[in-house]
C-alpha distance (Angstrom), angle and dihedral (degrees) to the residues before:
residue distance angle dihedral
X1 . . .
X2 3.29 . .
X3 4.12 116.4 .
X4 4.04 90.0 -146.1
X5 3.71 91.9 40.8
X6 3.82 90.7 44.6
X7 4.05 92.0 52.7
X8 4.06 86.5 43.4
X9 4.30 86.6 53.3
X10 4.00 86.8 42.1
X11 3.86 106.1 45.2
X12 3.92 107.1 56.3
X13 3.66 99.0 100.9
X14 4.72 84.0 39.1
X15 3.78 118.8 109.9
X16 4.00 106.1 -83.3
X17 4.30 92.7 -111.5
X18 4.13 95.2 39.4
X19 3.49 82.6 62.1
X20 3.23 109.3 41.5
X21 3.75 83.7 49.1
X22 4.01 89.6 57.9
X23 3.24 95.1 45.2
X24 3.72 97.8 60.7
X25 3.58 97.7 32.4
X26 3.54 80.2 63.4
X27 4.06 97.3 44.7
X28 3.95 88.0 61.3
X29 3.98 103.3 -89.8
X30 3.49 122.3 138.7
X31 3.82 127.3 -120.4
X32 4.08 88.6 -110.2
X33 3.79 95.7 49.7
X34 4.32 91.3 42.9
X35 3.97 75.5 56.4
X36 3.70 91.3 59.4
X37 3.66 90.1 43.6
X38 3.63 96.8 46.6
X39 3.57 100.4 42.8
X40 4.10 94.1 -119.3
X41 3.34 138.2 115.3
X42 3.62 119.8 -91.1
X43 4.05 93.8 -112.9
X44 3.58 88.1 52.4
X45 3.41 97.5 46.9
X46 4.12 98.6 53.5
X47 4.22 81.1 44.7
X48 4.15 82.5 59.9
X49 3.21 104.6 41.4
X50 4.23 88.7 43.3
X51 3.96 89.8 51.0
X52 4.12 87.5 40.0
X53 4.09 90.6 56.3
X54 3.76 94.4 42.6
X55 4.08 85.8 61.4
X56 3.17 97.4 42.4
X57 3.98 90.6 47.5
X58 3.85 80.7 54.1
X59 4.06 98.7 52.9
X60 3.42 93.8 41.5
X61 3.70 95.2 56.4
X62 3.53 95.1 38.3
X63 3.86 87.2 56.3
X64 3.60 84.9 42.9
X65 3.71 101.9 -112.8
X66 4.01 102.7 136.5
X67 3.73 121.2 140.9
């Protein structure tokens, strides 16, 4: 499957911006530009998208989805 389509299936029930900072960390932008997108500051951002990934790592293994 998919790894976009995957985090799309995975993220309904996620905070609106941990998604949305998945999702395009995983469509190829960089931490500065999801900044931009996002409104935050870079530092910020990375410290999202870092928490974001570590929950995701977490429902993905609990649903037994590890590579």
């Amino acid at each position: 499957m998919n790894a976009t389509l995957l985090l799309r299936d995975r993220s309904p029930r996620w905070p609106g911006l941990d998604r949305q900072v998945v999702v395009l960390a995983a469509q190829g932008y960089r931490p500065q530009e999801i900044a931009g997108i996002i409104g935050c500051s870079g530092e910020a951002t990375r410290a999202r998208l870092c928490r974001a990934r570590g929950r995701l790592r977490i429902r993905l293994e609990s649903a037994g989805m590890t590579a």
